[in-house]
C-alpha positions in Angstrom: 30.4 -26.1 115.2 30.4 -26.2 119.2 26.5 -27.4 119.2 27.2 -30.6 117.3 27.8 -32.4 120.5 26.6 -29.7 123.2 23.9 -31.0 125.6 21.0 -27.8 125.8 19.0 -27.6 129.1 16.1 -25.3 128.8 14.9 -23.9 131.6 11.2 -22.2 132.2 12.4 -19.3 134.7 9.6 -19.1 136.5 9.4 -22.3 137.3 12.9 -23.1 137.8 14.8 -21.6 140.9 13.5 -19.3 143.1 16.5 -17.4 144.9 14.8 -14.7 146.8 11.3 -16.6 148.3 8.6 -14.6 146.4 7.8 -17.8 145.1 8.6 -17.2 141.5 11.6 -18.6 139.7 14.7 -15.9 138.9 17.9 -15.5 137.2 19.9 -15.3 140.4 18.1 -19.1 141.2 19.8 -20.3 137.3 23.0 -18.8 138.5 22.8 -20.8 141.9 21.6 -23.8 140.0 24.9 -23.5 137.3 27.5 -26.1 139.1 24.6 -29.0 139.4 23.6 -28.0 135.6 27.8 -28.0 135.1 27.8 -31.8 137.0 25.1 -33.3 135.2 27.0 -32.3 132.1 24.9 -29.6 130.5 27.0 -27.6 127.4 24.1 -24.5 127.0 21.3 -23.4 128.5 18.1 -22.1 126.6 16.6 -19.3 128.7 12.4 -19.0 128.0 11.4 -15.3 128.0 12.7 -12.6 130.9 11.8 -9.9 129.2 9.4 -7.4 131.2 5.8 -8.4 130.3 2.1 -8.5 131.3 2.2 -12.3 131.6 -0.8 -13.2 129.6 0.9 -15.8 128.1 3.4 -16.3 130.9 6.4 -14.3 129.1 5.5 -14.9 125.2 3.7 -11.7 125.1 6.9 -9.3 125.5 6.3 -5.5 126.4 10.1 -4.5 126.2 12.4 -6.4 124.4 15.7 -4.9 125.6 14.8 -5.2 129.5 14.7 -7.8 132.3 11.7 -8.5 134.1 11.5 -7.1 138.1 10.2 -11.0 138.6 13.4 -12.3 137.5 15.9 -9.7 138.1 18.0 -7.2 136.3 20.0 -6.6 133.4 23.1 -6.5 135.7 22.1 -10.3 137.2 21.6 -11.3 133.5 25.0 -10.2 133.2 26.5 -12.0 135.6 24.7 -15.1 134.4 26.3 -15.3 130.9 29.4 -14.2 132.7 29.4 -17.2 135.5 28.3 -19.5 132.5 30.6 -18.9 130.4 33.6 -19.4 133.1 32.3 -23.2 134.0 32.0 -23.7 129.6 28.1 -22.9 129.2 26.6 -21.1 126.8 23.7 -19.3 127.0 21.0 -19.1 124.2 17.6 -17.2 124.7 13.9 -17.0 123.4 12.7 -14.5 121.1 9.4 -13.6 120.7 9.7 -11.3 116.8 5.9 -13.0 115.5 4.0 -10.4 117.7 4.5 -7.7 120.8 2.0 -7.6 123.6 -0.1 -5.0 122.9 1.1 -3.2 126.3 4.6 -3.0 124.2 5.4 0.9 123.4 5.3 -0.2 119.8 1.9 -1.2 119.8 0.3 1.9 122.1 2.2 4.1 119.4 0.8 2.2 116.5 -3.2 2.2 117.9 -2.8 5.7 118.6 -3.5 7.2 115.2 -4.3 5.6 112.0 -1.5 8.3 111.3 0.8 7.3 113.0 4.4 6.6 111.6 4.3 3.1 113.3 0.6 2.3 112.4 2.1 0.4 109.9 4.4 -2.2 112.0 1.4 -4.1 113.0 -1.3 -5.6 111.0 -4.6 -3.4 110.8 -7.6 -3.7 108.7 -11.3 -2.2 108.2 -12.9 -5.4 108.2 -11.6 -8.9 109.4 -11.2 -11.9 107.4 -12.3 -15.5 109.0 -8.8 -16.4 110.4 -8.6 -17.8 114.2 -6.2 -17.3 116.7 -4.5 -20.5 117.2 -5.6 -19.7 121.1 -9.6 -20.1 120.0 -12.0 -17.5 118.4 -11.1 -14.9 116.0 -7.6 -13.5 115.1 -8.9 -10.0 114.7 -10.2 -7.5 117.8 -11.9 -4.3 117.1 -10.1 -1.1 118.3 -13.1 1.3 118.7 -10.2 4.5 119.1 -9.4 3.9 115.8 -12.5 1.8 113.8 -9.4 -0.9 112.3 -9.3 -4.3 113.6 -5.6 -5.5 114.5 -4.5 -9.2 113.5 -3.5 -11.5 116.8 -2.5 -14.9 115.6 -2.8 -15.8 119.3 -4.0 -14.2 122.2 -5.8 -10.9 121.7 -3.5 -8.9 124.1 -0.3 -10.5 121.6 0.0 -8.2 118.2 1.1 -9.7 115.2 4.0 -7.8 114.1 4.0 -6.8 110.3 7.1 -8.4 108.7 6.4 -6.3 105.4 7.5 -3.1 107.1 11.5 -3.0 106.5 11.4 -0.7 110.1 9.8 -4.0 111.7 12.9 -6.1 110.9 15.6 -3.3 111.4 13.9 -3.1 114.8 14.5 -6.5 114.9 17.9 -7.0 114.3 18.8 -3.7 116.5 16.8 -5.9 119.5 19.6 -9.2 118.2 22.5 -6.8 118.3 21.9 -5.6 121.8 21.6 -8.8 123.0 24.7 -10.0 121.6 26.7 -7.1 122.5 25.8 -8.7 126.4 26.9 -12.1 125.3 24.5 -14.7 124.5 25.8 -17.0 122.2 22.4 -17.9 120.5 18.8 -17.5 119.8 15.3 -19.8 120.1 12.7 -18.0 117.5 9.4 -19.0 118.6 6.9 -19.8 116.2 9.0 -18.1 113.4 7.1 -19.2 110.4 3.9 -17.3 111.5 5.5 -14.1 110.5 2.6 -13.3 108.2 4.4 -11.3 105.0 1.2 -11.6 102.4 -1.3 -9.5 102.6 -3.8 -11.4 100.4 -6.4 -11.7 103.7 -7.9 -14.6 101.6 -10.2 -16.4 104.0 -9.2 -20.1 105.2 -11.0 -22.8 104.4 -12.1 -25.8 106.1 -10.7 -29.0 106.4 -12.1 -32.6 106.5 -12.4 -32.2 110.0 -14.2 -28.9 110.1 -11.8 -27.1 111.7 -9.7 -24.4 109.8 -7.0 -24.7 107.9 -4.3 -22.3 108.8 -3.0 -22.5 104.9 -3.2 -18.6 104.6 -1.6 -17.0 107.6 1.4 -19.4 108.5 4.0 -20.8 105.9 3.3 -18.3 103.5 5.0 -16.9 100.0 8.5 -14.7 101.2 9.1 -15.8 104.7 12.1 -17.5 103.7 13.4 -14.6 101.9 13.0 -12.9 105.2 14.2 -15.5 107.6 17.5 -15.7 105.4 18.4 -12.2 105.7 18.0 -12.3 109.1 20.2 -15.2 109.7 22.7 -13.9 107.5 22.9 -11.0 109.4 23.3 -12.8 112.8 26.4 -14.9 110.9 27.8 -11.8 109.7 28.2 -10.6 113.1 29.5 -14.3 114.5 29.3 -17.4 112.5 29.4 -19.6 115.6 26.2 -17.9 116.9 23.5 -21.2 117.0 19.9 -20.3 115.7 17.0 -22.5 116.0 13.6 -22.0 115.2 10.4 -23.2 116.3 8.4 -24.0 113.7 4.5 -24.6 114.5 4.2 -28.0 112.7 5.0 -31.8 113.4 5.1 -32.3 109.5 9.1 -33.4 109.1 9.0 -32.0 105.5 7.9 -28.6 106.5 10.2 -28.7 109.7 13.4 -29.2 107.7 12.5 -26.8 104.9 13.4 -24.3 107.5 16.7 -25.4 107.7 17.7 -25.1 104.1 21.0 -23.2 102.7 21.2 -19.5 104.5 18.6 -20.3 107.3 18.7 -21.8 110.7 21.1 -24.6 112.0 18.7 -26.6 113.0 14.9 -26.6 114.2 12.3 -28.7 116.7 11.8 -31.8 115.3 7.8 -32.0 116.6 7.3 -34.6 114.7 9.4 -36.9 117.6 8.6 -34.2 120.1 5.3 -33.6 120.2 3.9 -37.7 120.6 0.9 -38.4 122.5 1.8 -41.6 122.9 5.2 -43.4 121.7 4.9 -45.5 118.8 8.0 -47.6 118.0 6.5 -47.3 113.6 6.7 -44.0 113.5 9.8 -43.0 115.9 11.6 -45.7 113.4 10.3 -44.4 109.9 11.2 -40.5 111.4 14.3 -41.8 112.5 15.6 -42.8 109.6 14.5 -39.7 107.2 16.2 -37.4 110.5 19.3 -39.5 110.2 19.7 -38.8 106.6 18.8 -35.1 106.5 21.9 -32.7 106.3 21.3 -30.1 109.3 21.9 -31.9 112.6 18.1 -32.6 113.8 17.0 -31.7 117.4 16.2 -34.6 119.4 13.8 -34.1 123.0 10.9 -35.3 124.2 9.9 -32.4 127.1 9.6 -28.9 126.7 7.2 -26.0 128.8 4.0 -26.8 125.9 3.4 -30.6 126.6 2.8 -33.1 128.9 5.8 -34.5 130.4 7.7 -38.3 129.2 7.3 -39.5 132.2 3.4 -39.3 132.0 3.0 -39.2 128.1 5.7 -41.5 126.9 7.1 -43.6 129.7 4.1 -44.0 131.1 5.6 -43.9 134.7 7.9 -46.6 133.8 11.5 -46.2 134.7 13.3 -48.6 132.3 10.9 -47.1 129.5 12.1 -43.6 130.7 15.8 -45.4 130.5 15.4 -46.4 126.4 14.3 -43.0 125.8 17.3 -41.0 127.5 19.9 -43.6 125.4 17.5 -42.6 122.3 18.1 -39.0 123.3 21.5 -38.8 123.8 23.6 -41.4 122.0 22.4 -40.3 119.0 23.0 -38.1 115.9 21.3 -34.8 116.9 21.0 -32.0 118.8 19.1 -32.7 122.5 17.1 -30.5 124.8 16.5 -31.7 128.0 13.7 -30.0 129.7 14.3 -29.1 133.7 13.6 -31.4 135.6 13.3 -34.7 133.0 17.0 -35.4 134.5 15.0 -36.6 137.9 12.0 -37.6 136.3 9.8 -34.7 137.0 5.8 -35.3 136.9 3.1 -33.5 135.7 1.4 -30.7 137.6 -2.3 -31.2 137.3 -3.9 -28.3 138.3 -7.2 -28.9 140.7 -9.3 -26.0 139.9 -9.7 -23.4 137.9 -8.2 -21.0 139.5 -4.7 -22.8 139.8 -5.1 -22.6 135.8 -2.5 -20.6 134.8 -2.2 -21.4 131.3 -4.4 -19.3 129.1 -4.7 -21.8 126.3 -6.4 -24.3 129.0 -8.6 -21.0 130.7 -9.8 -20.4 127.1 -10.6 -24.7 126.6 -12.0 -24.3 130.3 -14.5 -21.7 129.0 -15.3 -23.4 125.6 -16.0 -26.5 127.3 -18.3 -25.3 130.1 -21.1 -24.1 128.0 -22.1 -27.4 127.2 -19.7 -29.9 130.0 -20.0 -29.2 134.1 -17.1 -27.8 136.0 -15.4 -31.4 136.2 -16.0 -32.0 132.8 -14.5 -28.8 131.7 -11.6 -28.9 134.4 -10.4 -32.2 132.5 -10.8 -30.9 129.3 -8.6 -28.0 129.6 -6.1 -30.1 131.5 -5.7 -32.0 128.3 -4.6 -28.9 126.5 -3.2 -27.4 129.7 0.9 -26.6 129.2 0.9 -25.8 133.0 1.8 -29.8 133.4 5.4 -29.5 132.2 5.3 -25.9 134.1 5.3 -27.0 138.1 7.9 -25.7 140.0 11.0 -27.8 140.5 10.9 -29.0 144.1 14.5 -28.8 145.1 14.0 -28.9 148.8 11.3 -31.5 150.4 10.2 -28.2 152.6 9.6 -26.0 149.6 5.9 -24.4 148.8 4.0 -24.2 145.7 4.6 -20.3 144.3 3.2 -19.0 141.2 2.0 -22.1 139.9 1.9 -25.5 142.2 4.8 -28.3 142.3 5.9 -30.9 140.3 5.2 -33.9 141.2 8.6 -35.6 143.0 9.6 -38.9 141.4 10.3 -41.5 144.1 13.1 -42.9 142.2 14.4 -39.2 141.2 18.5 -40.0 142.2 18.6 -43.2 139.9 17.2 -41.3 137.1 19.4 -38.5 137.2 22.4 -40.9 137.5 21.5 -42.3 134.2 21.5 -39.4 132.4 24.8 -37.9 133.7 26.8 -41.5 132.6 24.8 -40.9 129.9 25.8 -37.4 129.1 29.6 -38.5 129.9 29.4 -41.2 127.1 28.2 -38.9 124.9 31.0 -36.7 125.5 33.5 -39.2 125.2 31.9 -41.2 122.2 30.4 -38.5 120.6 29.8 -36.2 118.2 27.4 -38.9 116.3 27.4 -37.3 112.5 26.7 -40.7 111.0 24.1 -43.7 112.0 23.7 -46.9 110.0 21.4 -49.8 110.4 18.3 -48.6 111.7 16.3 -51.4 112.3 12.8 -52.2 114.4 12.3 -56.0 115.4 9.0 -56.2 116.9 9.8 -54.0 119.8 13.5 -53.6 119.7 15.3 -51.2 117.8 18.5 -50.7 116.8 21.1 -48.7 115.3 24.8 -47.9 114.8 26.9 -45.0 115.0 30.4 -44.9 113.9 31.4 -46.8 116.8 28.8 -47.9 118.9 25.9 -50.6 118.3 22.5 -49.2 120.9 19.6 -51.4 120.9 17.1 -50.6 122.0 14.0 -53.1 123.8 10.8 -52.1 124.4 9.2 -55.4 124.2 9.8 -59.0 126.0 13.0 -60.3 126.1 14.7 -61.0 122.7 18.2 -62.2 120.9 19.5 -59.2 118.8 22.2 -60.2 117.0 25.3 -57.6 116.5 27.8 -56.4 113.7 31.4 -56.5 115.2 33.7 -57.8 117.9 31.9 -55.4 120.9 32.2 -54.7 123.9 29.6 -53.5 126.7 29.6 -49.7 127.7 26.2 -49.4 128.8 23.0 -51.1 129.7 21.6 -54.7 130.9 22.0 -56.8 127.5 24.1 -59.9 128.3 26.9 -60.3 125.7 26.9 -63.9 124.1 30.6 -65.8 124.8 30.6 -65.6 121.2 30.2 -62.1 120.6 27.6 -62.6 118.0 24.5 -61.1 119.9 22.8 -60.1 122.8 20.4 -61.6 125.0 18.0 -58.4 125.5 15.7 -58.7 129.1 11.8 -56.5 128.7 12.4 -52.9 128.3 16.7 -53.1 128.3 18.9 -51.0 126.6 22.4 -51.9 125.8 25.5 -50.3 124.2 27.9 -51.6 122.5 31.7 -50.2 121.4 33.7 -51.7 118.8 37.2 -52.6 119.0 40.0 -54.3 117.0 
């Protein structure tokens, strides 16, 4: 299928390109943005949520799922989006949000209006609440004194769990799908798709080792898959080249790819690479090699709008380190997702004070931490959580100001970066698609591995001999070839790549 060697950019709208000044990102800034994204060699774009909403959870709490957003424009410039990206050969895949509505959605007001209500029933109400917690802090259930029930929230309070039991939930559902196909997209992101919660046992959770909960009765649970796989088949039914990927709320590799069995999604995030605090050759290696064997094409990214940024958390401000991690990311078997901005080596935002917060995960650690921390102390501790560091606005122009949320920080070496990634992307275009790798090894600090025609290694470490498989020669990189042919001299931190030839 057309994925298998596409290149996916997501871009964070509001954070993106602003086209009108107001200071908030907008689809007319993507569609001004769409012959750089074409240049660096971008094959889709992933679109985060543009649907009309209250912005509790900046998008990912949608009131209308059939709308655009005033912020961001109109159903007219959406148009002309997937229209002006599909003429340059990009395809446009977008977020959607089917775990829970804001509670501002029409849905929702209908549903708390009457415990008589025809669609009391599409959300999840109850006379007295179990012990569950919102995976945002505190309970998952708020009272609603109207009506004397307690509605289920697996995250913030003002975002309703949908109930999935309901077969007028999921025909809702797919009627949202077809209207969004009939306009052109040509895929969809589901966003934290195995919270649906489709038992209604309301056993309580216990704890773990740790002390905090585990979530073992309201995610993962008995029929999702039977769900999920209907819903997929009627997306294929209407287009079998339409891509699905799901976001699945676990780094557990296991559970991730269980997700991608027969009759449900092509692929999904692969947090288990993803999501690393800190890189660790050991485990990149040992993941490696069960995603290299797994038969769904894996995802492969290290950025996204809910952590920290590589630069920071990975690379550790290191430019070659940055380097190994881009070759890693794209001359590989898997799918990649660039984040924007990782092709210049975009920075964290670190937000000051509390009220440049706009995350409400980090408000809520803010809060939590300042009954028993200062203001510093707190301030630090919800910038750990905080995803408002990936989320700064992309500094295109050295004038620009901060808008809804304050800049990125600029990387000094920003035009060397990005030229690594577009040769990058071009190699991968012409070398590519990877369906097989071989020979995954990890010497000390270097690691290697094959393709069906290229040898990458990989150093992190000090300088090292790596021998090769092959008469070679050099496509990319800083490794010095032997006169031999029979290895590589590898400098600290060098990447090198390899072709093979008769």
């Amino acid at each position: 299928m057309w994925w298998e060697n596409a290149v996916f950019y997501e871009i964070y709208i509001a954070s993106f390109a602003d086209s009108d000044g107001d200071g908030i990102g907008d689809i007319n800034g993507i569609r001004e943005k769409l012959s750089y994204l074409k240049e660096l060699g971008v094959d889709a774009l992933w679109l985060t949520p543009f649907y009309p909403s209250p912005k509790v959870d900046n998008g990912y709490d949608v009131s209308d799922y059939c709308g655009v957003d005033p912020q961001y424009g109109t159903l007219e410039a959406f148009d002309l989006l997937v229209e002006e990206a599909h003429q340059l050969e990009m395809r446009i895949i977008i977020d959607v949000v089917f775990n829970h509505t804001s509670t501002k959605h029409p849905w929702f007001i209908e549903s708390a209006s009457d415990k008589e209500h025809p669609k009391r029933d599409w959300y999840i109400w109850r006379d007295q609440p179990n012990n569950w917690e919102s995976f945002f802090g505190g309970s998952a259930w708020k009272y609603d004194a109207a009506t004397t029930q307690y509605y289920y929230h697996s995250f913030a309070e003002e975002q309703a769990d949908l109930n999935w039991q309901n077969p007028e939930v999921k025909q809702a559902v797919f009627d949202v799908l077809g209207f969004w196909l009939a306009r052109g997209v040509d895929g969809f992101r589901f966003d934290v798709i195995n919270n649906l919660t489709v038992s209604h046992q309301f056993s309580d959770n216990p704890l773990g080792k740790d002390g905090k909960q585990d979530h073992c009765n309201d995610v993962n649970q008995p029929g999702i898959k039977r769900v999920l796989k209907e819903l997929n088949h009627w997306i294929k039914a209407v287009d079998p080249s339409i891509f699905t990927v799901a976001e699945i709320s676990s780094d557990q590799l296991a559970l991730i790819n269980s997700y991608t069995e027969d009759g449900l999604f092509d692929t999904a995030f692969h947090f288990n690479l993803g999501s690393m605090e800190a890189l660790d050759l050991e485990k990149l290696t040992r993941d490696f090699k069960e995603m290299s064997q797994q038969q769904k094409m894996p995802t492969l990214f290290f950025n996204s709008h809910d952590m920290s940024r590589s630069w920071h958390r990975l690379a550790k401000e290191d430019r070659d380190l940055y380097r190994l991690l881009t070759v890693f990311l794209l001359i590989n078997r898997g799918i990649p997702f660039l984040f924007q901005g990782e092709e210049q080596g975009a920075a964290d935002y670190l937000p000051q004070r509390l009220a440049d917060i706009r995350d409400i995960q980090a408000k809520n650690k803010y809060q939590e931490e300042l009954i028993s921390r200062g203001e510093s102390q707190a301030l630090a501790m919800a910038n750990q959580v905080n995803r408002d560091r990936s989320r700064g606005m992309l500094p295109w122009l050295s004038t620009q100001q901060s808008g809804w949320i304050g800049l990125a920080a600029v990387n000094h070496e920003a035009k060397e970066i990005l030229a690594d990634y577009q040769e990058l992307m071009r190699l991968r275009k012409t070398e590519g698609p990877f369906r097989n790798i071989r020979n995954i090894e990890l010497n000390g600090e270097c690691l290697s591995y094959q393709t069906e025609s290229l040898q990458v290694i990989l150093n992190f470490g000090q300088p090292v001999k790596q021998s090769i498989e092959g008469n070679r020669k050099t496509l990319f990189g800083h490794g010095s070839l032997s006169e031999d042919g029979h290895w590589v001299h590898m400098p600290s931190k060098a990447c090198w790549i390899g072709k093979e030839y008769q």
